[in-house]
N, C-alpha and C positions, 0 to 999 in steps of 0.2 A: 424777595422784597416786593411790597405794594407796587405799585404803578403812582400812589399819593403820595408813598414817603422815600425821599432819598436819603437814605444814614453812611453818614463817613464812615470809613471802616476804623475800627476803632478797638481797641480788648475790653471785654467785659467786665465791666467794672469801673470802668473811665469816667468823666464829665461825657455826656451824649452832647453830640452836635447833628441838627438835622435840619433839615428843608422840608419841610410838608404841603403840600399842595391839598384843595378840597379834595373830599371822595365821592359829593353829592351827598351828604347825608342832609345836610338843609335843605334841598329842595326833595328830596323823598320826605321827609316830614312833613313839609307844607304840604304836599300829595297825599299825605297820608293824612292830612287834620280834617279835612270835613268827612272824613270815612268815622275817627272821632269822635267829632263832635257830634254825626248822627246818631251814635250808640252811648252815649253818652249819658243822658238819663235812664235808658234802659240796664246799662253798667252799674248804676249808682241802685235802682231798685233791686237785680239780683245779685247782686254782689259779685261779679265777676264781667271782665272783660270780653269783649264779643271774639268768637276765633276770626272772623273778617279784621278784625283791632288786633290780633296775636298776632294772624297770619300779616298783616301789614307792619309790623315792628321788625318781622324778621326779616322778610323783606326788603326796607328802609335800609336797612344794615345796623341797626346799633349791636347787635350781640356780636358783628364783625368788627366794629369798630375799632376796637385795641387788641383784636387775638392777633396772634403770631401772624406775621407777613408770611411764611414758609407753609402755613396752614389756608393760606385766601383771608388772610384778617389785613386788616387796614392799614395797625399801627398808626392811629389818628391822631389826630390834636383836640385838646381841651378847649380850646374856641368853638369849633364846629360841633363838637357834642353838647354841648352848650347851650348855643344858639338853635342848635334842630328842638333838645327837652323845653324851651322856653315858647318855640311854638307851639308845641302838643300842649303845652300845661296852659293855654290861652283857653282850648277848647276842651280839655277833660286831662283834669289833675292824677286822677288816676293810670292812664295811658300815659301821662308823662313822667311819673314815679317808675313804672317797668319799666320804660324804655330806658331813662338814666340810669337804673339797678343794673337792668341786661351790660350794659356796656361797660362798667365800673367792675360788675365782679367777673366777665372774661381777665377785666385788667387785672384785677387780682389772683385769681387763677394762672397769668399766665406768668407768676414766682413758681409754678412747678416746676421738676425736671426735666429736661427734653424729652425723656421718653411719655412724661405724664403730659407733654404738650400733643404728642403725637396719639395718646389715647383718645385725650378728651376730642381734638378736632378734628382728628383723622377720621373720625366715624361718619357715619351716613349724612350728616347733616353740617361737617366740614366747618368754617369758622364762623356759621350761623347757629350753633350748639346754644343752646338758654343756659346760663349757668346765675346760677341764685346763691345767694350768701348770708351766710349765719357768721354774723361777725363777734357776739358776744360769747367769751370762753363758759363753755359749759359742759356739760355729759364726762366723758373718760375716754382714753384710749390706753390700750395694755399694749405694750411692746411683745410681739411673736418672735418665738426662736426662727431663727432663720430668715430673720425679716419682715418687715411688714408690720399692721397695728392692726386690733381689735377693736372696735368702736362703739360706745352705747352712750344715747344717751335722748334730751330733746331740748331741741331749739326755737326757738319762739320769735316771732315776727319774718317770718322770712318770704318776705313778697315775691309774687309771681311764682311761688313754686309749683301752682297749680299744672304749667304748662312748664315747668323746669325739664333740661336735658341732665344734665347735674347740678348737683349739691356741695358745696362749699363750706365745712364747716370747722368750725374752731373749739378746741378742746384740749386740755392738760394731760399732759402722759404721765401717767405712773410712774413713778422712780421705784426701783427695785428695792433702795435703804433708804427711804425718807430720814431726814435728820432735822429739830425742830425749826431750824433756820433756812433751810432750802425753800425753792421754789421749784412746783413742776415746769417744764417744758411747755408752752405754749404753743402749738402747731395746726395746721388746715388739713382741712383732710377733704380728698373730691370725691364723693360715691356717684355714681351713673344713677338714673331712674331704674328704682324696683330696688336699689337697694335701702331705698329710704321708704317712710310711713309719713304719710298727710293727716295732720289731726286738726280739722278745720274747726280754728279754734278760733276765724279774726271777726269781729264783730263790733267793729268799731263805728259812733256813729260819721267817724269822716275814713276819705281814703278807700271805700267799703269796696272799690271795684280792685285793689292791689292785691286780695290774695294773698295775705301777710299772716299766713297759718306757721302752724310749728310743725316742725319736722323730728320724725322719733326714727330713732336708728338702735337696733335690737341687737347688737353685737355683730356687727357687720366688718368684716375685715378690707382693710385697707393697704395695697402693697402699696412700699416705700417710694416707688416715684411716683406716686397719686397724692403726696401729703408733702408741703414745706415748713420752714420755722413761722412764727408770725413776726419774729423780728425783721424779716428778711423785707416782709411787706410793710413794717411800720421803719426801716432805715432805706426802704426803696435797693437793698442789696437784690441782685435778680442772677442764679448762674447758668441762667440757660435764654436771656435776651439780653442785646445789648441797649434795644429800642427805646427810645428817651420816652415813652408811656410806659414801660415796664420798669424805670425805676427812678422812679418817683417817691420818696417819703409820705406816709400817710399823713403827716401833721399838715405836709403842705399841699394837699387836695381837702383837708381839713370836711366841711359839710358842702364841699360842691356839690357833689352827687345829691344829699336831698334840696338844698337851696334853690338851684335851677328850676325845680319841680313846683316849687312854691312862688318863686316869683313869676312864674309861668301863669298861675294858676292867678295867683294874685291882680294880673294885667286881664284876665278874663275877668274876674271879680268886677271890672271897673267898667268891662264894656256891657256887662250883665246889670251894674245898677242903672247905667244911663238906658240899654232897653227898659228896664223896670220902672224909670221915670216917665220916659216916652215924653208925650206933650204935657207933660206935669208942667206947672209951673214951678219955677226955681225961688226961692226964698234964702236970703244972703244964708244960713246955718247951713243952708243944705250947697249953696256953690262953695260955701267953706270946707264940707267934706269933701265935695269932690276935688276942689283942687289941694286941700293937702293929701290927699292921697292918694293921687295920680302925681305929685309930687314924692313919697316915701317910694313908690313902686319904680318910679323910675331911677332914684338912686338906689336904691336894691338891685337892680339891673346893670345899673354902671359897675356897684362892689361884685358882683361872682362872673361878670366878666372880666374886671381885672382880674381876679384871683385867677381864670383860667391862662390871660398874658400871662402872668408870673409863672404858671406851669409849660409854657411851650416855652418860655423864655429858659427854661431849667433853673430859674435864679431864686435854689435853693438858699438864701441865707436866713439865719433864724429870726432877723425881723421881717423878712417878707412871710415867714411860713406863720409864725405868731398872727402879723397883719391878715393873713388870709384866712385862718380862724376868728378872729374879732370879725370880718367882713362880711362871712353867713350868717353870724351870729346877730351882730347887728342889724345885716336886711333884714333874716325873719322876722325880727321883732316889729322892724317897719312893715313886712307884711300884713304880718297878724293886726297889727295898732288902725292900717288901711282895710282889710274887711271889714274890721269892728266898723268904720265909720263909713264906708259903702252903704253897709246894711240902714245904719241909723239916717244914711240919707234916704236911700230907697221905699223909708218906714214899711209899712206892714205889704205892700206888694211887694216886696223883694222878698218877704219870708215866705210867698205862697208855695207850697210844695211843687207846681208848678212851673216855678218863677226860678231858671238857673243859680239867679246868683244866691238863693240860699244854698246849692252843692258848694258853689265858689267856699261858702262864707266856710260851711264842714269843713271841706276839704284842705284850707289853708291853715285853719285852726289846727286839724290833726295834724300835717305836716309839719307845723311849728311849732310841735309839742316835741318832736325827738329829740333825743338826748342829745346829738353831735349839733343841734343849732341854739341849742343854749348857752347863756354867756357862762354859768360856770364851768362848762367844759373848755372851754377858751381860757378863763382864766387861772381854771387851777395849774397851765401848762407858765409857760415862761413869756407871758405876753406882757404883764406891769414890768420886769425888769428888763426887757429885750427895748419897751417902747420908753423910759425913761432914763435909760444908759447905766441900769444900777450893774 
């Protein structure tokens, strides 16, 4: 166990009760933001992350952050992971998307088996291993006699894989009698690096320094304690941690993991138009932008820090989990609504290529374009009857 987290001993599978103490990941952040924010435009023109910015993420500890206590990993809290991506995403939106990825998919990864905990971080690189996640069900896997899975397939947007240790990826398993009403098995599968193919395929004009290429996997075999159900990660069931990060339901981490990054990113947006103003004169349209959107940004900041409370608090109930989807959902969009009007305050110096806050203005757009911080994935789930008592 951490030296940050003290967990009652308890059977696996219980309500978690725990005591968390910081681990320093916020002040390694703050350490690590003007290294950042120096590579920052230079990130944004090659597409890709500086290894001074790699090598400072692993560092920092986010890819320690929720791996196994038994392995040198954290087992942290949702507050502190939080608050560290919210710094970096002031100074470079990009560096603050890996960082929150790195830490979210160790957490995910760590619903493997004990023995598949002991591969992944037992290796040279211990509970600072990059593990990247392909969360959308695609490609195949064939069940091997004697165990183990066959995997092919490719996965598409998987950030930070450039400098990934493993692959985390999710795909259907063949059933041996399909029958017209079945569904395949859903399940993750970890491949190590070299078992996977980089097809740098991301070319987005925001986000451009995450690395959000696809991943092709050629029929790569995967033994069975490298691979769990994805029910297991979407009911927060875990049988190989009892640590109250390790299970967690997915509904109710809902878009923390990209939100953070955006509002981060969004609070930089603000201090990037007011450099852009400079000794500008203010004219009431443009203090109106600014103050309603250093208004939206800051409650965007109030909403995915509470959603992080409600996750160290454990207080899974389906209106807090519902609430905590409406709450990304709804900051992004106060995000996104606040660059739009940064920008229109800033007028045409803000858009200089030159001029950060047109990365800001990219960057926050692209991020608040995913799929998990859109209202209809909030609502297609149980958020109108959960919030009106039907």
């Amino acid at each position: 166990m951490s030296a940050g987290t003290r967990l009652e001993s308890r059977p696996v599978g219980s309500p978690p009760t725990a005591v968390q103490a910081a681990s320093g990941l916020e002040e390694a952040a703050a350490a690590l933001a003007p290294t950042a924010a120096r590579y920052a435009d230079e990130a944004d023109a090659t597409h890709s992350l500086a290894s001074e910015v790699v090598d400072g993420l692993r560092a920092a500890g986010f890819a320690r952050h929720f791996a196994p206590a038994p392995f040198g990993g954290v087992e942290g809290s949702f507050g502190e992971v939080t608050r560290a991506v919210l710094t970096l995403g002031e100074v470079c939106a990009a560096t603050a998307w890996v960082a929150s990825l790195s830490a979210y998919s160790s957490r995910f990864a760590a619903h493997l088996p004990s023995d598949g905990h002991a591969e992944l971080w037992g290796g040279p690189s211990g509970a600072d291993a990059f593990v990247v996640a392909g969360l959308v069900p695609t490609g195949a896997a064939q069940p091997v006699p004697g165990g183990g899975y066959r995997l092919t397939g490719t996965w598409l947007y998987v950030s930070g894989v450039e400098f990934a240790d493993w692959a985390l990826l999710c795909a259907p398993v063949a059933e041996e009698a399909p029958t017209p009403d079945s569904a395949p098995e859903l399940r993750f599968f970890a491949l190590p690096r070299g078992a996977f193919e980089i097809d740098p395929t991301w070319d987005s004009v925001g986000m451009r320094a995450t690395g959000s290429h696809s991943v092709v996997v050629a029929g790569a075999f995967v033994p069975s304690h490298l691979s769990f159900p994805r029910a297991h990660m979407i009911t927060g069931a875990n049988e190989a941690s009892a640590a109250l990060c390790h299970t967690v339901p997915f509904q109710a981490v809902g878009g923390l993991t990209f939100g953070a990054p955006a509002v981060g990113a969004a609070s930089g947006a603000l201090k990037a138009a007011l450099a852009a103003l400079g000794t500008k004169r203010c004219t009431p349209s443009i203090d109106l932008e600014l103050v309603r959107s250093s208004g939206r940004i800051d409650v965007s900041r109030h909403l995915i820090e509470q959603n992080a409370q409600v996750l160290d608090a454990a207080a899974f109930t389906p209106a807090l989990m519902a609430r905590n989807e409406r709450n990304v959902t709804f900051a992004a969009e106060q995000c996104s609504d606040a660059a739009h009007g940064l920008v229109r305050a800033a007028g045409t110096s803000g858009l200089s290529e030159s001029a950060a806050l047109q990365r800001f203005w990219r960057d926050v757009i692209g991020m608040t374009s995913h799929v998990a911080l859109r209202y209809e994935t909030a609502a297609v789930r149980t958020y109108p009857p959960v919030l009106f008592g039907e």
